[in-house]
Every structure is written in C-alpha cells, then in structure tokens.
DRENDO-1510 file (C-alpha; in Angstrom, 1 decimal, always signed):
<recs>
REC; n; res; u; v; w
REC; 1; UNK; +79.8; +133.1; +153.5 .
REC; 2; UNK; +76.6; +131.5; +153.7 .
REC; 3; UNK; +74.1; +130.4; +151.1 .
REC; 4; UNK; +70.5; +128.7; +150.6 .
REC; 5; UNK; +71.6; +127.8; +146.6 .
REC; 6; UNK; +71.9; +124.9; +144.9 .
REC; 7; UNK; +75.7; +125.2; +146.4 .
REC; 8; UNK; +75.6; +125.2; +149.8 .
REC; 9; UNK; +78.1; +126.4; +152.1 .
REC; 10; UNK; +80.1; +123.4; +152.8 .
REC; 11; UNK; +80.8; +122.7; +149.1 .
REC; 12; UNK; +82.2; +126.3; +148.7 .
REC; 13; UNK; +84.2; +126.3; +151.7 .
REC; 14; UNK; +86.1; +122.9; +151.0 .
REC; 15; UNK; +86.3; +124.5; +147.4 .
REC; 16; UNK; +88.0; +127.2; +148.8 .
REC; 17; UNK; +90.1; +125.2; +151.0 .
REC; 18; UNK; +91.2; +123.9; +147.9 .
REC; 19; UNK; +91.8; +126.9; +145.9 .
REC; 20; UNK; +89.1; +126.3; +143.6 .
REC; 21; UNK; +87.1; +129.5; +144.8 .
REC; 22; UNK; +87.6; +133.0; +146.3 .
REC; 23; UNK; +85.9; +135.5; +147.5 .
REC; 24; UNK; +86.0; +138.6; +145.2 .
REC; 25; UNK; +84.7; +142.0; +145.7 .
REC; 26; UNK; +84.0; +144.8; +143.1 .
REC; 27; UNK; +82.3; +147.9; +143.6 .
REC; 28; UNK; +81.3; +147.0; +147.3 .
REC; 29; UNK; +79.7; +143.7; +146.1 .
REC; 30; UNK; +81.4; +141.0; +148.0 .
REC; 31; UNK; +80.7; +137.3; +146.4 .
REC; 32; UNK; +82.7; +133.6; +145.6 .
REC; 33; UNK; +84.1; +133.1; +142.6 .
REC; 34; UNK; +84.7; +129.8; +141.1 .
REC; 35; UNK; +88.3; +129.9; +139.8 .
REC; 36; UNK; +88.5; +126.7; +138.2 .
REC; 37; UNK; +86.1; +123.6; +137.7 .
REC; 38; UNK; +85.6; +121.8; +141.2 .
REC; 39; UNK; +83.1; +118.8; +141.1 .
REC; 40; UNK; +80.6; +119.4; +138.5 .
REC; 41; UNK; +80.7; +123.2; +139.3 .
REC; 42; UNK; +81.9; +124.9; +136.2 .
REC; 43; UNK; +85.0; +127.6; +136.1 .
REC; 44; UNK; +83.3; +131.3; +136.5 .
REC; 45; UNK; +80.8; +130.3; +138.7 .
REC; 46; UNK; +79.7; +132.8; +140.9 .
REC; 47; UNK; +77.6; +132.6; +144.4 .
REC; 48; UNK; +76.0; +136.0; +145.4 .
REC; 49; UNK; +74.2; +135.6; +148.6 .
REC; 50; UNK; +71.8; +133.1; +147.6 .
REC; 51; UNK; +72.2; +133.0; +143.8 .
REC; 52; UNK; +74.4; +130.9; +142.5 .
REC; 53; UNK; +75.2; +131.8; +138.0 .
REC; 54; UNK; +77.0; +128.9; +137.1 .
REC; 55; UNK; +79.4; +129.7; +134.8 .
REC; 56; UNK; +79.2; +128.7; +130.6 .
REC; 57; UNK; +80.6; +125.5; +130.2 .
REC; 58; UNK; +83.5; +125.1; +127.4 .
REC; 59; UNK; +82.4; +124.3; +124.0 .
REC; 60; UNK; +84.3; +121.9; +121.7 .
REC; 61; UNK; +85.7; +122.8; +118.3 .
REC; 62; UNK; +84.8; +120.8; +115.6 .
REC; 63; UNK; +87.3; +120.4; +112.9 .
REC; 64; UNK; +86.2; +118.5; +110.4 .
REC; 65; UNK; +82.3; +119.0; +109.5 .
REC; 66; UNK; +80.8; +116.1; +107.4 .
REC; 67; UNK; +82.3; +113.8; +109.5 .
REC; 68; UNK; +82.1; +115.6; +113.0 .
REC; 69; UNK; +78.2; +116.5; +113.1 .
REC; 70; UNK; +77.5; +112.6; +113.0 .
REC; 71; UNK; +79.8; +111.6; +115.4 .
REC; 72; UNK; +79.1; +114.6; +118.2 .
REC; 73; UNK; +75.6; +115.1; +117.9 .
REC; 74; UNK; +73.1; +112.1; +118.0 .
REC; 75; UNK; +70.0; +114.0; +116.3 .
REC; 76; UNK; +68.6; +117.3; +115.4 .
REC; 77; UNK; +70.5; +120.7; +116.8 .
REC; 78; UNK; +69.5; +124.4; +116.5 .
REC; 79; UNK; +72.1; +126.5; +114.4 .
REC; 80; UNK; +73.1; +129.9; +115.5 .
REC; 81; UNK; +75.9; +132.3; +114.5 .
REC; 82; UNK; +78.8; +132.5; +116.8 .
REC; 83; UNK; +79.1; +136.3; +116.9 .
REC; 84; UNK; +83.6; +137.6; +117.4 .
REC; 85; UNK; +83.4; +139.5; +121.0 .
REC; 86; UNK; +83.6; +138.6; +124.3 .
REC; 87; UNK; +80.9; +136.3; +126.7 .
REC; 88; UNK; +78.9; +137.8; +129.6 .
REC; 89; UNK; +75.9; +136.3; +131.8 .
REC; 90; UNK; +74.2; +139.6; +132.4 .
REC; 91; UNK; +71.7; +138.2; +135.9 .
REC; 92; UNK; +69.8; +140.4; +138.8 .
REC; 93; UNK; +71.9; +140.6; +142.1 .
REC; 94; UNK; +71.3; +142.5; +145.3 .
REC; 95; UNK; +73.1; +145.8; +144.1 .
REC; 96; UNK; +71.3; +145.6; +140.8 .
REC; 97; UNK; +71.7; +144.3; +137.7 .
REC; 98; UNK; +75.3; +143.4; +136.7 .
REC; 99; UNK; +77.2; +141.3; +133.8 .
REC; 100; UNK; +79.5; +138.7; +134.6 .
REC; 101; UNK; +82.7; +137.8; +132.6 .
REC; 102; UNK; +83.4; +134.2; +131.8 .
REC; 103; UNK; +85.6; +133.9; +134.1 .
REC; 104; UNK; +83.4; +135.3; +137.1 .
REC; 105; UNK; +84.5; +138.7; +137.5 .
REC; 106; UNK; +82.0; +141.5; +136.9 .
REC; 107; UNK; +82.4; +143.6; +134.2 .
REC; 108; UNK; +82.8; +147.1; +135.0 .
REC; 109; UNK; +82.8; +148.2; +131.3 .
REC; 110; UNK; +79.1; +145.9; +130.2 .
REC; 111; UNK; +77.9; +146.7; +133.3 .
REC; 112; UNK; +78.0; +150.3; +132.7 .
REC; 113; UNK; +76.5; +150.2; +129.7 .
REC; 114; UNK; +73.5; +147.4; +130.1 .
REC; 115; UNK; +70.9; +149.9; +129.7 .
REC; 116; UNK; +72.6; +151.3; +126.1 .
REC; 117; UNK; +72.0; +147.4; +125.4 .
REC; 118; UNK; +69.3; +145.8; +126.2 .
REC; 119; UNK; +65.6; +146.6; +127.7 .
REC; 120; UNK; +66.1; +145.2; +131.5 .
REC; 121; UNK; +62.8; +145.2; +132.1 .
REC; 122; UNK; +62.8; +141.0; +131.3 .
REC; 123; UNK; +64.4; +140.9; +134.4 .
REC; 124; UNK; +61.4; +142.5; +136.4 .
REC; 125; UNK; +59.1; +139.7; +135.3 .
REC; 126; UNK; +62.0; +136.9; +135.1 .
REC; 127; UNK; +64.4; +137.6; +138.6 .
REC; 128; UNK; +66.4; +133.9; +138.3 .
REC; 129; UNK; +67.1; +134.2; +134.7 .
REC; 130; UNK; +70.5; +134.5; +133.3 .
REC; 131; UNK; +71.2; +136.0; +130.0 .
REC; 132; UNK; +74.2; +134.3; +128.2 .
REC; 133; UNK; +75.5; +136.7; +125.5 .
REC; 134; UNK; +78.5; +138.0; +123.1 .
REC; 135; UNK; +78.7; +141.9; +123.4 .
REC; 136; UNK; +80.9; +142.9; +120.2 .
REC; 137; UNK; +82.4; +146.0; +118.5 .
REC; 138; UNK; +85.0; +148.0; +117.8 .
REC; 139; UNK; +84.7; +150.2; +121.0 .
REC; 140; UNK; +84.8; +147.1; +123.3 .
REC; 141; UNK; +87.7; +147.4; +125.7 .
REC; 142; UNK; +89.0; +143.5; +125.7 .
REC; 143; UNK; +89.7; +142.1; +121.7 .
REC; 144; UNK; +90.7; +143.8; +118.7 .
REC; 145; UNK; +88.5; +142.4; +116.3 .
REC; 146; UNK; +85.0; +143.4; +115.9 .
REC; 147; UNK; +82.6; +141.6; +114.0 .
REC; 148; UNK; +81.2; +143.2; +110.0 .
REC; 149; UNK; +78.2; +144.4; +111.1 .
REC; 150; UNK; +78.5; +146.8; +114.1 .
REC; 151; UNK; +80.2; +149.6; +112.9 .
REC; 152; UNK; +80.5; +151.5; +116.0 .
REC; 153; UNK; +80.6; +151.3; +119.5 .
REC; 154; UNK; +79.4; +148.2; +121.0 .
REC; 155; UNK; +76.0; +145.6; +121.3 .
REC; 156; UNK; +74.9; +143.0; +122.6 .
REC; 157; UNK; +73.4; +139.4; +121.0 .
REC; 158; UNK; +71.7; +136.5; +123.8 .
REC; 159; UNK; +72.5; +133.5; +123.0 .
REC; 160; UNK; +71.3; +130.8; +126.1 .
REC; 161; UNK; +69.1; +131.7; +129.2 .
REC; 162; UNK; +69.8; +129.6; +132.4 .
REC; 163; UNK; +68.3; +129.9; +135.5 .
REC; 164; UNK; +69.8; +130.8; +138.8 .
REC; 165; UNK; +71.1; +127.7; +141.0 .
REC; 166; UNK; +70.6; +125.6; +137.8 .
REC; 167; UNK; +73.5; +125.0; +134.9 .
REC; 168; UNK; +71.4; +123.9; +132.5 .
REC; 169; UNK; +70.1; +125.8; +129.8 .
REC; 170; UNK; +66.7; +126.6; +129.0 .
REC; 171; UNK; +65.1; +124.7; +125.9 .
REC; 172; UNK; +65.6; +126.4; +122.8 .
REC; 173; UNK; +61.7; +127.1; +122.2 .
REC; 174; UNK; +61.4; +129.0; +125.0 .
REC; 175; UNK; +64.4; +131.1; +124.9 .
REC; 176; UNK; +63.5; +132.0; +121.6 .
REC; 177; UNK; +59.5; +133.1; +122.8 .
REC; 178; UNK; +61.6; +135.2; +125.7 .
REC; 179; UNK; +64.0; +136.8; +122.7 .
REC; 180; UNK; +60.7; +137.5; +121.0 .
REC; 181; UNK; +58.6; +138.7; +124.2 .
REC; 182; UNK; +60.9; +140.8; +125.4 .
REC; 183; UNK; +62.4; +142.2; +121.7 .
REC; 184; UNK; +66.1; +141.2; +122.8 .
REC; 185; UNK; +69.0; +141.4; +120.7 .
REC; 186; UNK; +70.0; +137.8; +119.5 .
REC; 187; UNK; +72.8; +136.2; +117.2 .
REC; 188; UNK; +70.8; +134.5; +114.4 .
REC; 189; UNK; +69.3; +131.7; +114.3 .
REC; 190; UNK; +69.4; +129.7; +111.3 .
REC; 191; UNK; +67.1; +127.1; +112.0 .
REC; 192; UNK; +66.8; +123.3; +113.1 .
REC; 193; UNK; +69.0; +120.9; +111.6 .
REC; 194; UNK; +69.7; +117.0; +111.1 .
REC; 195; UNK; +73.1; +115.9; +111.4 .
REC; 196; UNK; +73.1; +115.0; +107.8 .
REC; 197; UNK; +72.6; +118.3; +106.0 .
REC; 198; UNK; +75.8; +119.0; +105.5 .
REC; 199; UNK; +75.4; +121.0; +102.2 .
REC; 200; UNK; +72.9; +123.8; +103.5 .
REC; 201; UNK; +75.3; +124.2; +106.4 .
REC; 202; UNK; +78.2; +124.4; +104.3 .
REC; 203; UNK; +76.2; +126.6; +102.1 .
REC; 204; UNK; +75.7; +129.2; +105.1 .
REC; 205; UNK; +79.4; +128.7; +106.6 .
REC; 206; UNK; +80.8; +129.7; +103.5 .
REC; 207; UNK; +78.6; +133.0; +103.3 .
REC; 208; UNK; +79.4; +134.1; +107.0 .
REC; 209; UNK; +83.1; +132.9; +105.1 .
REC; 210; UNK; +82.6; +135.7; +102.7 .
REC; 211; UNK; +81.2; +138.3; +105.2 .
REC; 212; UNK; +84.5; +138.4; +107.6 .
REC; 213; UNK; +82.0; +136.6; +110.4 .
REC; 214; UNK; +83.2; +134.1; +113.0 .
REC; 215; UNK; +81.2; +130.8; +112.1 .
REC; 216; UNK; +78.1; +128.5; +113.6 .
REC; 217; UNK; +77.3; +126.6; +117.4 .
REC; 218; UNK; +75.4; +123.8; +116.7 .
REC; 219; UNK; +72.9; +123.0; +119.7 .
REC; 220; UNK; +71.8; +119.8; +120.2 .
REC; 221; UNK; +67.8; +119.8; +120.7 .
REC; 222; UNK; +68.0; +117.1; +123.2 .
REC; 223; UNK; +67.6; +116.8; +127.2 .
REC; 224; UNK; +71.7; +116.1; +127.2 .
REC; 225; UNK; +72.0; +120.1; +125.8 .
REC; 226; UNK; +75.2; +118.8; +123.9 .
REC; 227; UNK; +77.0; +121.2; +121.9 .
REC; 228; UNK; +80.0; +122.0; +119.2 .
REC; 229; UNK; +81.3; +125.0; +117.4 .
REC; 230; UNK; +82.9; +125.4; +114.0 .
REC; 231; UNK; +84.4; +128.7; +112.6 .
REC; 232; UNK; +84.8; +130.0; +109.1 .
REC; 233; UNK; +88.6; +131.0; +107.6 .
REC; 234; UNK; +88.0; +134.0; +108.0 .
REC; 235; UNK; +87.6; +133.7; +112.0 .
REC; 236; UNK; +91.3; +132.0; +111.7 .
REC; 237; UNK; +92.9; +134.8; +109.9 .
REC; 238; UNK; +90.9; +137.2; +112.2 .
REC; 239; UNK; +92.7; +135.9; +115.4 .
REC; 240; UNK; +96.1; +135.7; +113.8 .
REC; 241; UNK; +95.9; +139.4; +112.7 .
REC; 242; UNK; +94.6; +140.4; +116.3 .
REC; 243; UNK; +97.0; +138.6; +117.9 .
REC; 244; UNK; +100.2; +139.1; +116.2 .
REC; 245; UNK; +101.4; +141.7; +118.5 .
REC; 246; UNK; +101.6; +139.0; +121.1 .
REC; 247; UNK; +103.8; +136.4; +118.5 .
REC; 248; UNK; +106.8; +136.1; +121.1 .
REC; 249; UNK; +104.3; +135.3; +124.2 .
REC; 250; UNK; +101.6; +132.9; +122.7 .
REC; 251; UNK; +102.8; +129.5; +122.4 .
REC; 252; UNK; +103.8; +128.7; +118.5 .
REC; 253; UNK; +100.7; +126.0; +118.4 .
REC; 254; UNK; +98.7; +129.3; +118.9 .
REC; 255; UNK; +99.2; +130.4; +115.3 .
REC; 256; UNK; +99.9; +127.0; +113.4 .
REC; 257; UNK; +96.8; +125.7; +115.1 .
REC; 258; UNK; +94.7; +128.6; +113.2 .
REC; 259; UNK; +96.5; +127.9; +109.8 .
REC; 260; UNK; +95.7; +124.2; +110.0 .
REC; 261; UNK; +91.9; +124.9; +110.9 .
REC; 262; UNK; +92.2; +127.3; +107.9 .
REC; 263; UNK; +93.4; +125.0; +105.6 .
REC; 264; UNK; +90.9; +122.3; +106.8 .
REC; 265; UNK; +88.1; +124.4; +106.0 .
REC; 266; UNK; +89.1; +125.7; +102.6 .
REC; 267; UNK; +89.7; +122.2; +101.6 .
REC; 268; UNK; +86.4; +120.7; +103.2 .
REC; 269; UNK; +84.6; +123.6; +101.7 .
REC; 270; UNK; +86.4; +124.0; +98.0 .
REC; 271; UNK; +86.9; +127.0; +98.5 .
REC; 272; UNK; +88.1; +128.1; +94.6 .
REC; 273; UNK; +90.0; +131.3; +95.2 .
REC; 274; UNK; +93.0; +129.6; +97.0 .
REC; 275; UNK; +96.0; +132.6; +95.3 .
REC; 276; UNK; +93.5; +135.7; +97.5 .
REC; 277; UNK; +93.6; +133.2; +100.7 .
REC; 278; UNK; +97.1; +132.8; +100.6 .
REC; 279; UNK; +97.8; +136.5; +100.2 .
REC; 280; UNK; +95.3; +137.5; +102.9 .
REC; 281; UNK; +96.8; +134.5; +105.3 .
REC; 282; UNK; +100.2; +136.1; +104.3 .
REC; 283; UNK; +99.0; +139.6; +105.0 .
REC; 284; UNK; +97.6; +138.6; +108.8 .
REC; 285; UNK; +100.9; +138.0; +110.0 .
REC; 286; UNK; +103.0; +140.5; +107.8 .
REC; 287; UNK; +100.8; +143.5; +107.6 .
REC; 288; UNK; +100.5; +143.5; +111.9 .
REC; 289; UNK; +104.6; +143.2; +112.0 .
REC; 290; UNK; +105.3; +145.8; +109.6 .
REC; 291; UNK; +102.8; +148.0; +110.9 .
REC; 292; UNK; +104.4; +146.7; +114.6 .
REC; 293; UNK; +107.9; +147.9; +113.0 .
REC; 294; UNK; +106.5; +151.2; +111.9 .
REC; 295; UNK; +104.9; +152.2; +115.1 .
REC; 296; UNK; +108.3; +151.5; +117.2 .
REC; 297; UNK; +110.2; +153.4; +114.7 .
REC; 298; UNK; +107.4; +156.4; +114.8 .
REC; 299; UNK; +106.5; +156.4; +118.4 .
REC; 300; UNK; +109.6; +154.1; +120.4 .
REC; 301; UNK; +106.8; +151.6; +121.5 .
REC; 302; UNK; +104.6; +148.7; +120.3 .
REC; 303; UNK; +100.8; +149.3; +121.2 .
REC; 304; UNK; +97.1; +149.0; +120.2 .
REC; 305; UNK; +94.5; +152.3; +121.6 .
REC; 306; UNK; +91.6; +151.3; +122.9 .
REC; 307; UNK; +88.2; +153.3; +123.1 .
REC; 308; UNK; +85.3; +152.6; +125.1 .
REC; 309; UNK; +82.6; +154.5; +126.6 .
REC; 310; UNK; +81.0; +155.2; +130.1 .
REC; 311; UNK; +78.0; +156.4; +131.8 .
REC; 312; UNK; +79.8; +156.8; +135.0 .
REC; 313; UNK; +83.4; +157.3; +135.1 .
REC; 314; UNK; +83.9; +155.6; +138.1 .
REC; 315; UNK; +83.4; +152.3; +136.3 .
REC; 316; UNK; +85.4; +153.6; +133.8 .
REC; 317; UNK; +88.5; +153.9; +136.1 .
REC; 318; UNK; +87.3; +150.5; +137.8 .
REC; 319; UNK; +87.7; +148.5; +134.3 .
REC; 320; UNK; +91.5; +149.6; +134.4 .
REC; 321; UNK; +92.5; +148.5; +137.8 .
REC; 322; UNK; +90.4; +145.2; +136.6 .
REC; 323; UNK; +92.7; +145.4; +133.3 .
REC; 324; UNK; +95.6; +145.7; +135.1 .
REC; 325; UNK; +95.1; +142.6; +137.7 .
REC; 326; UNK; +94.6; +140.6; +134.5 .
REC; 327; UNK; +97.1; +141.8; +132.2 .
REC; 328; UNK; +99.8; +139.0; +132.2 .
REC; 329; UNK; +102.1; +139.5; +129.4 .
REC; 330; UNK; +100.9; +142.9; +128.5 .
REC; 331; UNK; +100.8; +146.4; +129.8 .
REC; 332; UNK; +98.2; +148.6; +130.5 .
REC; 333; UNK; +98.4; +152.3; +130.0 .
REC; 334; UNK; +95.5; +154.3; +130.7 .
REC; 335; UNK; +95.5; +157.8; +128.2 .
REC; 336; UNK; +92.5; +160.1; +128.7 .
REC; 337; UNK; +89.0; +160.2; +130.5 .
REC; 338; UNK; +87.2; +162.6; +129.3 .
REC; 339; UNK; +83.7; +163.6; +128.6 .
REC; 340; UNK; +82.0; +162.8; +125.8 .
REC; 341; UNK; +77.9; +164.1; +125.0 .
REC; 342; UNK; +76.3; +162.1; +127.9 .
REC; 343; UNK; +79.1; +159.6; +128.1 .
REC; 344; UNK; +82.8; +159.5; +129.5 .
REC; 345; UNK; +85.2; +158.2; +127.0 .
REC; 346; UNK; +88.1; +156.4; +128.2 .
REC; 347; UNK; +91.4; +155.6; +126.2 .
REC; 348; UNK; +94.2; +153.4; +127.2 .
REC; 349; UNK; +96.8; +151.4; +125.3 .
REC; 350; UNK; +97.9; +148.2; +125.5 .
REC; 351; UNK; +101.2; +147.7; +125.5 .
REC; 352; UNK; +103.5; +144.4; +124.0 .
REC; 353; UNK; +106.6; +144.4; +126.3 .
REC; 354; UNK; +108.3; +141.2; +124.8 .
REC; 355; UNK; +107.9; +142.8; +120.9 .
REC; 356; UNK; +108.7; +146.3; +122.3 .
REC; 357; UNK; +112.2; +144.4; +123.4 .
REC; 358; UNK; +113.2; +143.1; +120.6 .
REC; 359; UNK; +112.2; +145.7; +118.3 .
REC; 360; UNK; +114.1; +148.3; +120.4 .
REC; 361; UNK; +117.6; +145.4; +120.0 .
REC; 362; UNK; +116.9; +144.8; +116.6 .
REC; 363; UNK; +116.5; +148.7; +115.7 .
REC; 364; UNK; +119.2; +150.0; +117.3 .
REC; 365; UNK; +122.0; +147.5; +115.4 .
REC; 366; UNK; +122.4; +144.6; +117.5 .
REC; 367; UNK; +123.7; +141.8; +116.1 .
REC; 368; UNK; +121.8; +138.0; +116.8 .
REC; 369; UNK; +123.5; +134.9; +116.1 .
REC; 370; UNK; +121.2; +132.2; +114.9 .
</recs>
C-alpha cells in the first residue's frame, strides 16, 4: 500500500515486517491498521489511502488527587467529564464517513448509526478533522454499563478533534467554537482549572460520585497537551458489577485494583456514609453471582442479552462476525434480527464459558477439595 501521509510507505512496511501493522478490510474498505505502538505511532492508528487517524493515545490514572494534580500537570488544565461507554474517532474516508474503534477497526455498529448521532455536515466544511468521542447507553453492543443519563438506546459526546496525518489535538478553544458551530454533542465541560483547586474539583467529583457517573480528564492547556484521568467510586463499583461474569478469566488484580481505587477515594474524599458503600461494594460482586447462579439454574447457561439497533442489517450481521474475531474468553451467540419501525434490531448473548463450567460441576454435586 502506498501513501502521501504523514506515514509514508516505508515506515508502514517495516512496521508490518514487524508485526506492528496489518492490512485490514471491512466492508470492501481495504486499509493498515496499527496493531501496537511502533515508533512514535500510536496503537489503533489507521492509514486509508492517504489519511492517516492516529489513534488516542493512553491516558494515565491518577490515584491520589491533591497530591497527583501538582505533580502531573505543570499549570492550568480544562476539566471535562469522562462519560462510561466505549471510544470512537468518527473521520471522512473514501467510502464515506465511518467511526473507528480504539483499536483501529471500524465499527460496524457506530458506523451505522452516525447519522442518528450527530449532524455530519462538520465534515463537509472540515474534511481532515477527526472527532474523538464516547458513544454510551444501554443499547450499545460492547459494555454493560451505561451511564445515568441516557436512558435508552445510544449517543454520542466529542471529546478531542485532531487532524488527519497529525496526533495532536486541537487546542481546547477551538474545539469548543467547533462543538458550538456545529451544535455537537459534548461531555461537559466544567471549566479551566489551576492545579491547586482541589476543593471545587472534589466538590464536582463527589456529585458525578452521587449521580452513578464515571469521573473527570483533566487537560492540560499547554502546547505539551498532557493529560490524566480520575474516576469516582461509583465508576469502581460499576466495573466490578459489569464484569463479574468474567471473575474466573480476569486476572485477580482486576477486581482488588478497583476496591483499592475505591477505598482511596472515599477516604481522600470523606465520604460519610461508609455502612451503604460497604453494602453496595458487597452487592457488586454478590448480586451479579447470585443472579449468575440463578440464571444457570433457570436457563443451563451463564449469559448477558444484548440489544442494539440498525439502519442496514448488513452491518448488523457485520458487527457479529467482528464480535466473534474479538471475543477471547467469551462466546458470542447471535439471537434474532428483526425489524424494528425504520430500524433492524439485533440480539445476541454473550456467553461466560469458564463460569458456565463451574457452575454446571458445582450444580450437579461435584465434590472440590480445597
């Protein structure tokens, strides 16, 4: 493959020579993925002809938050809300407009549905930009959370802009004129911040605490674009509940990493009610197992439905063989297709083959020595 961008053809073949890229089709779009970080190319980026969408770089977790903001950021930052769903860089391409999954694939499921989500017209007047956003809700057809406040189905919140064949972001000022331009969706944005004011932060973690929301990026307004995350308790007990299904193949550090970040931020916070957090932290593992135990018993397996809907169907069945190439530990079992109004509504179910095991040993008598 040959390319004019910013990565030119030599870097992507000795990439690929090293594994660190492949080509990928989807949809009869051929392109080269970037499946891990080579040079100061980014995992998830993607070269489409002559485009290159570098991918979203990691952000680090900050643990500790009176003492972390002064030693990872070195002056003001923008605060926004880090909204629980999955990331997407939704960018023009030859065969349209499409949305790109962290990891580089294209998302047959948010690419369906872009114009349910967000007026595409920006991209008439802005070609090369890249929209980096969280699309979240219960009808989404990768997690199992979904933040408070969308009820139903799915949407969609920017928050960064890049340009094509660039990886940095745009400033701050002028992503929020194109938010504002162009009426996009957007997490929200608290404001600009010094490193020191700790209790107004603190003061809006523990409200997105208390409204089951996921917790704050801090964005450093410098030319360095530094940044750092920090999530509320509630995101911790969030992840354990969603992931419970999945105790005997996640690593243990998995679900005693999330009960130490909770405890850090109830004590860092004072958080008062301490007897409700250690029921509810109780409750995220217990209530998923029971409810794991009941379903074996009632139906002989382990699994969670999923619901998500379609314009055309073909994406719909396009998303599955994508599920099922990325599956790993987990089975996927599509249910139904079928219409629904001007929409197709797929269903599938996940399935949990290392709970499903044990449960079906442990139900039907078997003894286990300790």
């Amino acid at each position: 493959m040959t390319t004019k961008s910013a990565i030119n053809a030599e870097r992507i073949q000795r990439a690929m020579r090293l594994g660190k890229a492949a080509e990928t089709e989807s949809g009869g779009l051929r392109y080269v993925r970037f499946v891990h970080d080579f040079e100061d190319i980014t995992r998830g980026t993607v070269v489409l002809h002559d485009q290159a969408v570098y991918g979203y770089p990691p952000i680090g977790r900050l643990l500790a938050l009176q003492t972390g903001l002064a030693k990872q950021l070195s002056g003001p930052f923008w605060l926004e809300e880090k909204v629980d769903g999955f990331n997407i860089r939704v960018v023009r391409a030859q065969s349209g407009t499409i949305a790109l999954t962290r990891g580089g694939y294209v998302c047959p499921f948010t690419t369906d549905r872009l114009q349910d989500l967000l007026d595409m017209s920006i991209f008439d007047d802005q070609p090369d930009l890249v929209l980096c956003a969280e699309v979240a809700g219960p009808d989404n057809p990768y997690v199992e959370s979904a933040p408070p406040f969308v009820a139903e189905d799915v949407k969609l919140f920017v928050f960064d802009m890049m340009r094509q064949n660039s990886p940095r972001f745009l400033p701050q000022n002028e992503k929020m004129a194109l938010i504002r331009r162009y009426a996009l969706p957007s997490v929200e944005i608290f404001g600009r911040f010094e490193v020191g004011d700790v209790a107004p932060i603190s003061a809006i973690l523990k409200r997105l605490d208390e409204e089951g929301r996921e917790g704050v990026v801090c964005k450093e307004d410098s030319p360095r674009q530094r940044r750092t995350k920090h999530v509320t308790g509630s995101a911790n007990l969030s992840d354990i509940r969603a992931s419970v299904y999945s105790l005997l193949d996640l690593p243990p550090e998995y679900f005693t990493s999330r009960m130490l970040r909770l405890a850090l931020f109830v004590e860092e916070q004072e958080l008062a009610d301490s007897e409700s957090l250690n029921q509810r932290a109780g409750a995220a593992f217990l209530d998923g197992l029971t409810g794991a135990i009941r379903q074996y018993r009632r139906e002989g397996r382990v699994a969670h439905r999923f619901r998500c809907r379609f314009r055309d169907p073909e994406n719909a069945r396009r998303l599955i063989r994508y599920l099922k190439q990325a599956a790993g530990h987990v089975q996927i079992v599509p249910r139904e297709l079928e219409p629904d109004g001007d929409y197709w509504r797929l269903e599938f179910d996940r399935i949990y083959p290392s709970l499903n095991g044990l449960l079906s040993d442990w139900l039907a008598g078997e003894v286990v020595f300790d």
